[in-house]
Every structure is written in C-alpha cells, then in structure tokens.
Backbone as a ProteinNet text record, in pm:
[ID]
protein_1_A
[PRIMARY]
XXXXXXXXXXXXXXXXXXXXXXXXXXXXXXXXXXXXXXXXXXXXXXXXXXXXXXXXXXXXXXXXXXXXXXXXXXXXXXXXXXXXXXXXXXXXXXXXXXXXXXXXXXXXXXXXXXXXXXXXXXXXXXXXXXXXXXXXXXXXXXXXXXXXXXXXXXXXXXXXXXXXXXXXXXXXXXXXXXXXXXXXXXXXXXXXXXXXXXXXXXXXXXXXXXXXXXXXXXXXXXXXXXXXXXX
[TERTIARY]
-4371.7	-4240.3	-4178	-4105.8	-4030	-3974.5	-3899.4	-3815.6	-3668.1	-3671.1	-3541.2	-3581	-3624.2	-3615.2	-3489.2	-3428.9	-3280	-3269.9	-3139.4	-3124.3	-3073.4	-3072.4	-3055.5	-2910	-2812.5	-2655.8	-2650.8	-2721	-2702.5	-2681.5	-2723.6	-2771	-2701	-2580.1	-2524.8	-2393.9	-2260.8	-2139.2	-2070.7	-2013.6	-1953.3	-1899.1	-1769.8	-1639.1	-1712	-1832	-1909.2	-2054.2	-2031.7	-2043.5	-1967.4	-1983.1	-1902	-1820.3	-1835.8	-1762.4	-1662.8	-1725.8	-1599.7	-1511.9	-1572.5	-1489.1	-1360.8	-1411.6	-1314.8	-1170	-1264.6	-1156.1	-1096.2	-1167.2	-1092.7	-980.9	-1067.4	-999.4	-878.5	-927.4	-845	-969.2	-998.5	-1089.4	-1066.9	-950.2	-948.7	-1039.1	-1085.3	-1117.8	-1260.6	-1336.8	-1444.4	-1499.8	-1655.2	-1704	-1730.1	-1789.9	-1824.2	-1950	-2042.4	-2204.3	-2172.1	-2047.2	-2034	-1978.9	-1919.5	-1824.2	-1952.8	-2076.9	-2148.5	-2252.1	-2255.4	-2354.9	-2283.5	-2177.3	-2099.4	-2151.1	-2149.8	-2176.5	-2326.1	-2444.2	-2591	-2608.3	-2523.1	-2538	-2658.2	-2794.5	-2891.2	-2974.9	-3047.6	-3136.6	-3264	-3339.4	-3491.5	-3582.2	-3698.4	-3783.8	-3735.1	-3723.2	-3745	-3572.1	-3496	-3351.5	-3222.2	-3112.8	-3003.9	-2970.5	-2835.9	-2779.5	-2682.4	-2640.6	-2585.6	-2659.5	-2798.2	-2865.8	-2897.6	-2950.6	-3000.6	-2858.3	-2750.3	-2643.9	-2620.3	-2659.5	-2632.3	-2715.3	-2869.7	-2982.9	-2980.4	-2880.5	-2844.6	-2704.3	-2656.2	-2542.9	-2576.9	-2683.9	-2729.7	-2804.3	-2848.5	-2938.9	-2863.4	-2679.5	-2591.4	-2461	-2591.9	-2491.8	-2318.8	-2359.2	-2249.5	-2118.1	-2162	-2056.7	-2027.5	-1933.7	-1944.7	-1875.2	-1876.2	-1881.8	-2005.4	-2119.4	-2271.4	-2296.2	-2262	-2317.4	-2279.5	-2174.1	-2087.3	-2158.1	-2266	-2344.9	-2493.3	-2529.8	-2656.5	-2676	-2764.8	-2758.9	-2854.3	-2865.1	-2930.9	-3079.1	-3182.1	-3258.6	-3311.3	-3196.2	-3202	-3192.1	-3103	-3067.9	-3182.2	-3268.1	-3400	-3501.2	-3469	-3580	-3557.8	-3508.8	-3459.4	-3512.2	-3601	-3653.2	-3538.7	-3548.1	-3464.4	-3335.5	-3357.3	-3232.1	-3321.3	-3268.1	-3344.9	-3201.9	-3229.9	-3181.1	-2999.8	-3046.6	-2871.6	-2847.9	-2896	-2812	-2744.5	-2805.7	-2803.3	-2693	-2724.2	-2555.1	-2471	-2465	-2319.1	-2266.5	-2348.9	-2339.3	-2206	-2336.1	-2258.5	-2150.9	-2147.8	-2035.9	-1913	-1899.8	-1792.6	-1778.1	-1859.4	-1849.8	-1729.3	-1798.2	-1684.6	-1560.8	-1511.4	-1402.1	-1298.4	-1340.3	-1325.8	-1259.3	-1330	-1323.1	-1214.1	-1223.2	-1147	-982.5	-947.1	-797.4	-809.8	-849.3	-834.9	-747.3	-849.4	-784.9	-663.8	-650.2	-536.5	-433.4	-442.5	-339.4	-290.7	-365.8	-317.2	-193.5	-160.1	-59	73.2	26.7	174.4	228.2	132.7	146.3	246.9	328.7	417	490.5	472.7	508.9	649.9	759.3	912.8	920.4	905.9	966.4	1100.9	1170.4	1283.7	1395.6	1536.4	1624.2	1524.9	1491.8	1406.5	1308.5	1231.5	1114.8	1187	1309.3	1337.8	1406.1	1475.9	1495.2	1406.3	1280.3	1162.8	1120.7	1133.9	1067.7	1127.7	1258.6	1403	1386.4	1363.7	1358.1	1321.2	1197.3	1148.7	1226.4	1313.8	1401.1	1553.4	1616.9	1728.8	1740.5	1674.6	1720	1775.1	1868.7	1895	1998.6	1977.5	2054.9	2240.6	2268.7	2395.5	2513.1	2417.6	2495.6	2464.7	2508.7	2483.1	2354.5	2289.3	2206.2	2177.7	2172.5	2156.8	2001.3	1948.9	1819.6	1826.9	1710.1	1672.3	1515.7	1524.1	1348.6	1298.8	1190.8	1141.5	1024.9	1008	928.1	894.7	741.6	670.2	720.5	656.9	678.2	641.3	550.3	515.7	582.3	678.8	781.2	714.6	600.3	510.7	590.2	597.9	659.9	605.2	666.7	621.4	654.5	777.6	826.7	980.1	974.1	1143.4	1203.9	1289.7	1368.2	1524.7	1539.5	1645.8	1692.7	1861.6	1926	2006.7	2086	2151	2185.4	2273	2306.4	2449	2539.1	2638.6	2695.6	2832	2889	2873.5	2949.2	2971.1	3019.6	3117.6	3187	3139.6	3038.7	3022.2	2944.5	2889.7	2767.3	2799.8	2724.4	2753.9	2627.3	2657.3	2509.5	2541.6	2468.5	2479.1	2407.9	2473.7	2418.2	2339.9	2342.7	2237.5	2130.8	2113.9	2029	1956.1	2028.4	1983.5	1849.9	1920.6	1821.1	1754.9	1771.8	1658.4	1559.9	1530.1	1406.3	1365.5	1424.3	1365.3	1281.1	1335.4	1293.3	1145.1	1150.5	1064.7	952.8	947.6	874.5	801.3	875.3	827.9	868	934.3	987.4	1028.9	1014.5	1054.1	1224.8	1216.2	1315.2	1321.5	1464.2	1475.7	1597.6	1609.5	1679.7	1744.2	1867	2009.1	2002.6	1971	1995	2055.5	2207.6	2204.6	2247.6	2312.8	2290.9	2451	2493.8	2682	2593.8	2648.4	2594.7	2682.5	2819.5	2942.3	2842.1	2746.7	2728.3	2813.9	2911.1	2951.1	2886.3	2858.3	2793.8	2865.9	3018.4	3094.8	3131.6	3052.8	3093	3204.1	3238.3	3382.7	3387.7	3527.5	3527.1	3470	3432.9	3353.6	3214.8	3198.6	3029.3	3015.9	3121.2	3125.6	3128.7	3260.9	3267.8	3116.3	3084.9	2954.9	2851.1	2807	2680.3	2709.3	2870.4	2872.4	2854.2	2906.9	2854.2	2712.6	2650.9	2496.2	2431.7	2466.9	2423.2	2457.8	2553.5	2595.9	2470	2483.2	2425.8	2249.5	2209.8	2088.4	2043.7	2192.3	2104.6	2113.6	2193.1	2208.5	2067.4	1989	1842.7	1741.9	1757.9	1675.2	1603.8	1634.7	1598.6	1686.4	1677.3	1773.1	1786.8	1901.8	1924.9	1925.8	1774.5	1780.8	1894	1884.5	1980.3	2062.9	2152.2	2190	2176.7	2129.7	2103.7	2187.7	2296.7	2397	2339.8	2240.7	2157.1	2226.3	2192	2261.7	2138.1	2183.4	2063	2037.4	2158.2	2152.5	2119.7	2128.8	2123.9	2151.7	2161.4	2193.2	2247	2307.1	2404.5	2340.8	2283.6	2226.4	2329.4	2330.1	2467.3	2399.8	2300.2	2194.3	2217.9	2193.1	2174.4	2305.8	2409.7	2535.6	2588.1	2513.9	2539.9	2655.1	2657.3	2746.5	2717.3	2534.2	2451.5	2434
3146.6	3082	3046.7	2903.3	2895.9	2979.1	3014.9	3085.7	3019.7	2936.4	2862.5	2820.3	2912.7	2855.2	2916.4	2804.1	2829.9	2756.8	2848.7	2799.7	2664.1	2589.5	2460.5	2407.3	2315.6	2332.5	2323.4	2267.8	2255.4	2363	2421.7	2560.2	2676.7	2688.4	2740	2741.1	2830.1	2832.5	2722.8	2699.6	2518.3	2568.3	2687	2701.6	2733.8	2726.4	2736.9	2589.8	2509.3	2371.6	2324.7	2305.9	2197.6	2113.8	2016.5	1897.5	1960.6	2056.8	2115.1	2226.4	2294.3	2371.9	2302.1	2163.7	2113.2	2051.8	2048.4	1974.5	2083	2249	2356.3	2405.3	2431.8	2467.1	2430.5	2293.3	2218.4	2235.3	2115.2	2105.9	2215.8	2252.8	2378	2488.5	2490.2	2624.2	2630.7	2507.4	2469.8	2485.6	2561.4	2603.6	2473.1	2451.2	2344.2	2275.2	2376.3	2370.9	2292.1	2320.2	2301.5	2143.7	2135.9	1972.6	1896.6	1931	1844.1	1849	1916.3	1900.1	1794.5	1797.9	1659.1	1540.4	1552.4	1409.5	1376.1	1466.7	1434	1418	1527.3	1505.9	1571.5	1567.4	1686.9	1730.7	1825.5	1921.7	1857.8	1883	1909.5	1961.1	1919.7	2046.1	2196.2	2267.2	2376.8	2425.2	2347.8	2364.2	2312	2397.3	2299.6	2282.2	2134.9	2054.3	2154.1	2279.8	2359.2	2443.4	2465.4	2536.1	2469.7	2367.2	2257.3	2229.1	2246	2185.5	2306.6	2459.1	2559.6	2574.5	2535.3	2502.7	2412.6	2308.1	2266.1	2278.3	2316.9	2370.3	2516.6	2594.5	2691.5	2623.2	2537.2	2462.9	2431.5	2403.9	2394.9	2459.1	2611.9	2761.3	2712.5	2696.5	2623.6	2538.8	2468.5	2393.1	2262	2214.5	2070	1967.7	2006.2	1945.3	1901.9	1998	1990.4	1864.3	1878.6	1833.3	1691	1644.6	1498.6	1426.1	1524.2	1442.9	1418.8	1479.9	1406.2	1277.3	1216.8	1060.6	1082.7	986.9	968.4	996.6	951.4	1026.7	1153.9	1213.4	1410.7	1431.2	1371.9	1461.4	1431.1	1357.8	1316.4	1384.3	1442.3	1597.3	1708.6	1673.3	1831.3	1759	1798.7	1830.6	1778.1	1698	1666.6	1583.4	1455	1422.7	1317.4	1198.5	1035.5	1007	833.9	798.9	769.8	760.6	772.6	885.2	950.2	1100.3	1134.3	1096.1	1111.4	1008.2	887.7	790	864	912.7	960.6	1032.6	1156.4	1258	1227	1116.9	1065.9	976.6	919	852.2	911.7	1035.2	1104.4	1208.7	1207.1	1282	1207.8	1037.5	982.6	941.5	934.9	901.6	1033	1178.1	1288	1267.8	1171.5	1219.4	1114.3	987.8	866.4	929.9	971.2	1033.9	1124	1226.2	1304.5	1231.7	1110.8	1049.5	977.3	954	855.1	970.4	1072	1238.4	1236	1274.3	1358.1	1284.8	1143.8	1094	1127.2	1089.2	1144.9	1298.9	1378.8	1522.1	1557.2	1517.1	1582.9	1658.4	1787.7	1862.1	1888.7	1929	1930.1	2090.3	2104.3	2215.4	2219.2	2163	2115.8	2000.9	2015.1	1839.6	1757.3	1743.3	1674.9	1628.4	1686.5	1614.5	1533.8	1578.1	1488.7	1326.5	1390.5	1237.1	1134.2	1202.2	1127	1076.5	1179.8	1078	945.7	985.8	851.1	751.2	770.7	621.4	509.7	493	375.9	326.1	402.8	360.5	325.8	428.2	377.7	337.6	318.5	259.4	123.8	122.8	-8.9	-76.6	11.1	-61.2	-87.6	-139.1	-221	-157.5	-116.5	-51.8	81	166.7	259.9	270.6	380.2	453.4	548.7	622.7	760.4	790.6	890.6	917.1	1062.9	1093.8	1279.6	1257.2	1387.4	1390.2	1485.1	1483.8	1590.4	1671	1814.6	1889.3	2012.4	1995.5	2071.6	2269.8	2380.4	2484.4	2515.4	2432.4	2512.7	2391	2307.1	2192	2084.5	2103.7	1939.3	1828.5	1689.7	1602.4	1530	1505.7	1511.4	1354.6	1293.7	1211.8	1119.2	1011.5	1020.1	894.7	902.7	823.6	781.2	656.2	604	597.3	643.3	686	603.8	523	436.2	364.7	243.3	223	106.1	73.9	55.9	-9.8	-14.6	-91.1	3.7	-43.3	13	129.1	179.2	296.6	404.1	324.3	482.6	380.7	473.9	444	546.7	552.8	649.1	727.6	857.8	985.8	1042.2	1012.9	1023.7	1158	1276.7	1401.4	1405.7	1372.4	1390.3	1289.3	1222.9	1107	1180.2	1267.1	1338	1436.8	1505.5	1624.4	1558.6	1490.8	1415.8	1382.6	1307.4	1307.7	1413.9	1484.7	1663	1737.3	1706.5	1828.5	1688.1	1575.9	1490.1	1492.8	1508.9	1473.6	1650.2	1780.2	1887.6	1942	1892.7	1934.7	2081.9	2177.7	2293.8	2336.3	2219.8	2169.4	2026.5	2002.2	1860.7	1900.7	1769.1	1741.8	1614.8	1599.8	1473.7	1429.3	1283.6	1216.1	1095.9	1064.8	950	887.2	765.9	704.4	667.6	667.8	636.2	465.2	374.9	235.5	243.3	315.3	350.4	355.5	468.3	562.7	707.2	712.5	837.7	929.3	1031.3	1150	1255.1	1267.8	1357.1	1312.8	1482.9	1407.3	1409.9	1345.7	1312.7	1422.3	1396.2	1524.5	1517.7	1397.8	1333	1434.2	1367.8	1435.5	1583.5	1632.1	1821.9	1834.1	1742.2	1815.2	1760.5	1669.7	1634.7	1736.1	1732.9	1876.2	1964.5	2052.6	2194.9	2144.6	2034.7	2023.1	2044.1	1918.8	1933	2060.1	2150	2299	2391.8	2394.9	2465.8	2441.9	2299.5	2242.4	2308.5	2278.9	2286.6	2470.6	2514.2	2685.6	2690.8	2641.4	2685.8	2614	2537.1	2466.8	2497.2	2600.8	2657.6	2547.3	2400	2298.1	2338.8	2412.2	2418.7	2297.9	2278	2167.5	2231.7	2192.3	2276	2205.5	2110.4	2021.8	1902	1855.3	1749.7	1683.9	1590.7	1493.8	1368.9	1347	1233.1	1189.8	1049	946.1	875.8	850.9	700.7	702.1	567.2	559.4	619.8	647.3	735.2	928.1	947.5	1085.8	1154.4	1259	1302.9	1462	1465.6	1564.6	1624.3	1777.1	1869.6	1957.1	1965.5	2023.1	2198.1	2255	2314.2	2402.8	2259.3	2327.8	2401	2299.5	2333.4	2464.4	2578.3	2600.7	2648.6	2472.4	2428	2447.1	2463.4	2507.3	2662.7
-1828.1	-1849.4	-1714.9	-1703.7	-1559.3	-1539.4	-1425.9	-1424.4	-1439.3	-1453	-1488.9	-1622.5	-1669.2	-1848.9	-1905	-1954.2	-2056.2	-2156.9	-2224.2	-2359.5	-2404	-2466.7	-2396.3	-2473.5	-2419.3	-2468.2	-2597.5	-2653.8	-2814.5	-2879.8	-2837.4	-2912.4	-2875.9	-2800.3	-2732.7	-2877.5	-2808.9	-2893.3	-2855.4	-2970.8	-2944	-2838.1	-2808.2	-2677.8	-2571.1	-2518.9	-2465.6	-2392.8	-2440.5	-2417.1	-2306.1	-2238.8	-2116.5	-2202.5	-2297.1	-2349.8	-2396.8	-2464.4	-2580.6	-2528	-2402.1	-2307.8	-2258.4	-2223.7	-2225.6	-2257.8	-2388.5	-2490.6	-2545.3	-2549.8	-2614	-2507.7	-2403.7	-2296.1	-2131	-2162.7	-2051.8	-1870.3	-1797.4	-1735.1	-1610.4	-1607.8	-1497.7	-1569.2	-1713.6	-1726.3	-1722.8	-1651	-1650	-1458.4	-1455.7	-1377.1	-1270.4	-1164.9	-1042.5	-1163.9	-1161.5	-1263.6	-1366	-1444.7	-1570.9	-1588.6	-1456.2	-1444.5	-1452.1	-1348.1	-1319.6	-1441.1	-1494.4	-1643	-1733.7	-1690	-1812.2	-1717.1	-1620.8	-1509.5	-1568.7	-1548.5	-1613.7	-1730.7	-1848.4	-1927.9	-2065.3	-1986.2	-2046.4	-1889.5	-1923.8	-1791.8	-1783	-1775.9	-1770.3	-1891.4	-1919.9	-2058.9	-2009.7	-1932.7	-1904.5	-1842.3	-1805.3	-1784.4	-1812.1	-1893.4	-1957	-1836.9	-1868.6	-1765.5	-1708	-1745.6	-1656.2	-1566.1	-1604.7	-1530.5	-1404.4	-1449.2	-1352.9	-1252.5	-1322.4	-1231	-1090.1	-1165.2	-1082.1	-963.1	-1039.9	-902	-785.1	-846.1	-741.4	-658.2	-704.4	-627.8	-543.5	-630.5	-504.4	-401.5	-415.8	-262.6	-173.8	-198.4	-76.2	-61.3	-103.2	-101.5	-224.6	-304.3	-378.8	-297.5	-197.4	-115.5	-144.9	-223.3	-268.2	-113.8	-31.1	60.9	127.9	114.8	95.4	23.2	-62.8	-208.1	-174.2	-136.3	-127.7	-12.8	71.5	178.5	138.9	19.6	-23.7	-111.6	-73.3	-103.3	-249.4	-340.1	-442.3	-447.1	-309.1	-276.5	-328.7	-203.7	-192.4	-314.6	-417.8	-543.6	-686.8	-667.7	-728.3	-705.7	-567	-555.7	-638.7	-741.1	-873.9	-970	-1022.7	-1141.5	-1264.9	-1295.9	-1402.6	-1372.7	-1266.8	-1186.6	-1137.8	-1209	-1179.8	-1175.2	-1132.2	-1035.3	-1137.1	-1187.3	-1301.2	-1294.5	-1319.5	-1279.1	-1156.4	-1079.4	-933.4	-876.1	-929.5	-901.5	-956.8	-1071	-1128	-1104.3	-1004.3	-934.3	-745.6	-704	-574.6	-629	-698.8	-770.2	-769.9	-830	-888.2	-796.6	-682.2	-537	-459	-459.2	-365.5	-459.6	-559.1	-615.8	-563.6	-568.2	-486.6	-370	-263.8	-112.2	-178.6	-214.9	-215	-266.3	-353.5	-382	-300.8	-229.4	-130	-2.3	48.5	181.2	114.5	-21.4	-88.1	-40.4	-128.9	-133.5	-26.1	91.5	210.5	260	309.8	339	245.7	120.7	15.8	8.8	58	19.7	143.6	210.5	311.5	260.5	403.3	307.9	404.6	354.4	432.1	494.8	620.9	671.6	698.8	768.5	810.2	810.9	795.9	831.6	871	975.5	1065.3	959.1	927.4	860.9	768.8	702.4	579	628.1	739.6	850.7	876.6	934.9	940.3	861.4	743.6	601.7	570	522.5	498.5	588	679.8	808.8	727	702.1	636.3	542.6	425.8	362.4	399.6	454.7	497.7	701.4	752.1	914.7	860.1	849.1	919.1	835.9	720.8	599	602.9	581.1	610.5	449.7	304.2	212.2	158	139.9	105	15.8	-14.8	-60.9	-68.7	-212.9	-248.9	-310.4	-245.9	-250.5	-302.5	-394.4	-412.1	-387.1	-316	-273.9	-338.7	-455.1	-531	-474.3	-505.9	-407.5	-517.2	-469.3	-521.2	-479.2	-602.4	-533.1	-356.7	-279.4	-202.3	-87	-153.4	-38.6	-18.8	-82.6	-55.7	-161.9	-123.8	-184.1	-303.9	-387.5	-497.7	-521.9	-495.4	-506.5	-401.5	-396.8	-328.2	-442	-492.7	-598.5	-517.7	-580.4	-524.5	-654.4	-666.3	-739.8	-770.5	-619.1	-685.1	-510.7	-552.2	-426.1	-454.9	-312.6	-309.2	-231.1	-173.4	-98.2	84.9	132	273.3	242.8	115.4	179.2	64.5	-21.2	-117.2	-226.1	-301.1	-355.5	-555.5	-661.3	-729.7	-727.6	-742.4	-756.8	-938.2	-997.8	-1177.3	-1172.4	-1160.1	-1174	-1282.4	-1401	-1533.9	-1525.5	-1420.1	-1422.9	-1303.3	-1225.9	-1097.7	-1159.5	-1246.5	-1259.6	-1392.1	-1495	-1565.1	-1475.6	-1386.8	-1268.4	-1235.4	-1185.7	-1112.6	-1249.8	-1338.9	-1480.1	-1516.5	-1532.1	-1590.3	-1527.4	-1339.4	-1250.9	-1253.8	-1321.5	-1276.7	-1164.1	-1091.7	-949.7	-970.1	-847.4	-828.7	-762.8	-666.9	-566.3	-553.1	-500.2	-467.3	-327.1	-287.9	-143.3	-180.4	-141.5	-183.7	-56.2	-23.6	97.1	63.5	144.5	122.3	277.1	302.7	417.5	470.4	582.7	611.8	706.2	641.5	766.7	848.5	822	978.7	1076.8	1024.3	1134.2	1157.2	1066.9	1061.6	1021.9	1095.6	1056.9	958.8	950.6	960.7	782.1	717.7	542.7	539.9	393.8	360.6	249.6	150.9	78.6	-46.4	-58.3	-172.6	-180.9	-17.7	-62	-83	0.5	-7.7	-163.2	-223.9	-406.8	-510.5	-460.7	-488.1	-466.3	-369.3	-314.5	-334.2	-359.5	-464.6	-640.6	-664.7	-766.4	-816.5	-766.1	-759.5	-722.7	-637.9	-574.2	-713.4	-785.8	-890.1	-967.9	-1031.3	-1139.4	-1115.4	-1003.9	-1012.5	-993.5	-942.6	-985	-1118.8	-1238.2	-1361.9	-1400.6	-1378.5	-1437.4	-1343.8	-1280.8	-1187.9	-1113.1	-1071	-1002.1	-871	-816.3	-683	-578.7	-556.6	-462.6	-313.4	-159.3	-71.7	25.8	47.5	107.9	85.3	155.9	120.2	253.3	290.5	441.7	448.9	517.2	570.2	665	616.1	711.3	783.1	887.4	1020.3	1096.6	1178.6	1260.7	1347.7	1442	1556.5	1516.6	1433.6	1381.3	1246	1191.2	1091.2	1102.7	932.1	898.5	808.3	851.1	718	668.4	569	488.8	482.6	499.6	523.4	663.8	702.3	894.2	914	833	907.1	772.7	680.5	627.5	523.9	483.8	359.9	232.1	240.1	89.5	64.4
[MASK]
+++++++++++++++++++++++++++++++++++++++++++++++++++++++++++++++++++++++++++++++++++++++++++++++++++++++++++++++++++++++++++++++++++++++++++++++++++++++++++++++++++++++++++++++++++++++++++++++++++++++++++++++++++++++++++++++++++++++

C-alpha cells in the first residue's frame, strides 16, 4: 500500500469535506490543505485532494510563501497535479500577493494627531469651505475607512450625529476620529465644536463606538482636542 493511501473525500463525513466545511462552517474554519483541495478539486488513485494538498505543503515546510514561488512546472512534480491544477493553484497564489500589495497602502494604521493630519492632507489642504470628516478604525487603529459627512460654507458646515454613528456601527468600526477643516486658518475651536465633540464623546461611549479625537484642520497646522486633553 502507498504510504499516502487515503480515504478518499467522498466517503468522508459530509462536515468534514472541504466544500461543505465550508458552507457548514465559514472558510476561516478551514485548514491551508483543505483551501487548496477545493482549488484541485480531486487527489490522485492513491491520495485525496487533501492529502495530496498536505504533501505538498510539507515540501515547503508548510510555508505558503514557499508555495507562491513555485511555478506550474514545480507543482506537476506531485503525483496527481497536471497542469490545471497547478494554474489554479499559482492562480489563486497571486490573486493573494495581488490584494495584499492592494491592502497594505489602505491599512494605515493611526498612532497619533499627526498621522491623522497626514492622512486628511489630500482631502482637506487647500480647501476654501468647510468639511467634516469621521475616520473609521479598526480594533487594533488600522483604518478602515474615511467618510465625508458633510460640507459647507466658510464658517461652519453640519455634523448629523445619527448619520455619524450609522457609518461607524454599518462599517463595524471599533473607533472613529471627527476631523473637520477652519479655511480661516484658525486653529482655536469655537464653542460649537467643544458642544459638538462632548456630544459626540458622550454618544459614542453609550454605543461603545468611542470617539478618540476630534482634529481642527488648516493648512499651516492643527488642533487635537486629544492632545490638548478636551476628550
């Protein structure tokens, strides 16, 4: 008998199937082996498509970074892995790397005022009317989203608190950050924005969406309501 003789998926418990693991379970609850047996599809006479998927994932110590550098070739040296198998394999390798290099730019993640300054530039430098922005953020501060809320004249703009946190709760957000922009150039909030940002600061501890800052944009600099602890 091979030594890679197995039982082959059919024959297995349906919640136990890759397809139907899936569909029972949701694809996080599915193994590296098990993803790629849905990619081939069946094994070899002598190995199911999970077995076969595991043999090869032990050939690069289970490293799918390994795995994403062998060409269609290399992966035709397994027993049960022609050349369709083997595209669908590198295929669904680079769609991988491809949202990876897409991800990394969007995923900023906010340590500080500063970063959230840096972020806003592109949206508000330069702008001549107001604009109110919330920046949505994942548990661990990575950005999730930036939404423009509303926008306005020179001296004020409206912020629709139920329209505020409808986005934060829709998007999943953990946290969000209130930025909006003075075209004065005044740095120095008014009392608007203070009864505003305790508002919003209230509102969002009662929906556990906490509001971490509020940021008063200009070009020359900015106002963290935060830094200057007002939150």
């Amino acid at each position: 008998m091979d030594a890679y003789q197995s039982i082959k998926i059919s024959a297995l418990a349906e919640e136990e199937r890759p397809r139907e693991k899936l569909l029972l379970k949701g694809k996080g609850a599915l193994t590296d082996a098990e993803l790629i047996a849905i990619l081939i599809g069946s094994g070899s006479r002598s190995l199911s498509a999970v077995d076969l998927s595991r043999h090869i994932l032990s050939s690069v110590d289970h490293d799918l970074s390994a795995l994403a550098k062998l060409g269609v070739k290399d992966l035709q040296k397994f027993k049960g892995i022609g050349e369709a198998k083997a595209i669908a394999i590198v295929s669904a390798l680079e769609l991988g790397r491809r949202r990876k290099a897409v991800d990394a730019p969007q995923r900023k993640k906010i340590s500080s005022s500063q970063d959230v300054y840096e972020l806003m530039k592109a949206e508000l430098m330069d702008e001549i009317v107001e604009h109110f922005f919330i920046i949505l953020l994942s548990r661990a501060n990575h950005v999730i989203r930036k939404l423009l809320i509303s926008k306005g004249g020179m001296s004020g703009t409206i912020a629709d608190p139920k329209l505020i946190f409808k986005y934060g709760l829709e998007n999943n957000a953990s946290s969000m950050i209130l930025v909006h922009n003075h075209p004065s150039g005044n740095l120095k909030p008014s009392q608007a924005d203070i009864n505003l940002t305790k508002k919003l600061v209230e509102l969002g501890r009662n929906l556990e969406l906490p509001v971490l800052d509020h940021l008063i944009f200009a070009d020359v600099g900015y106002f963290s309501f935060a830094d200057e602890a007002m939150i």
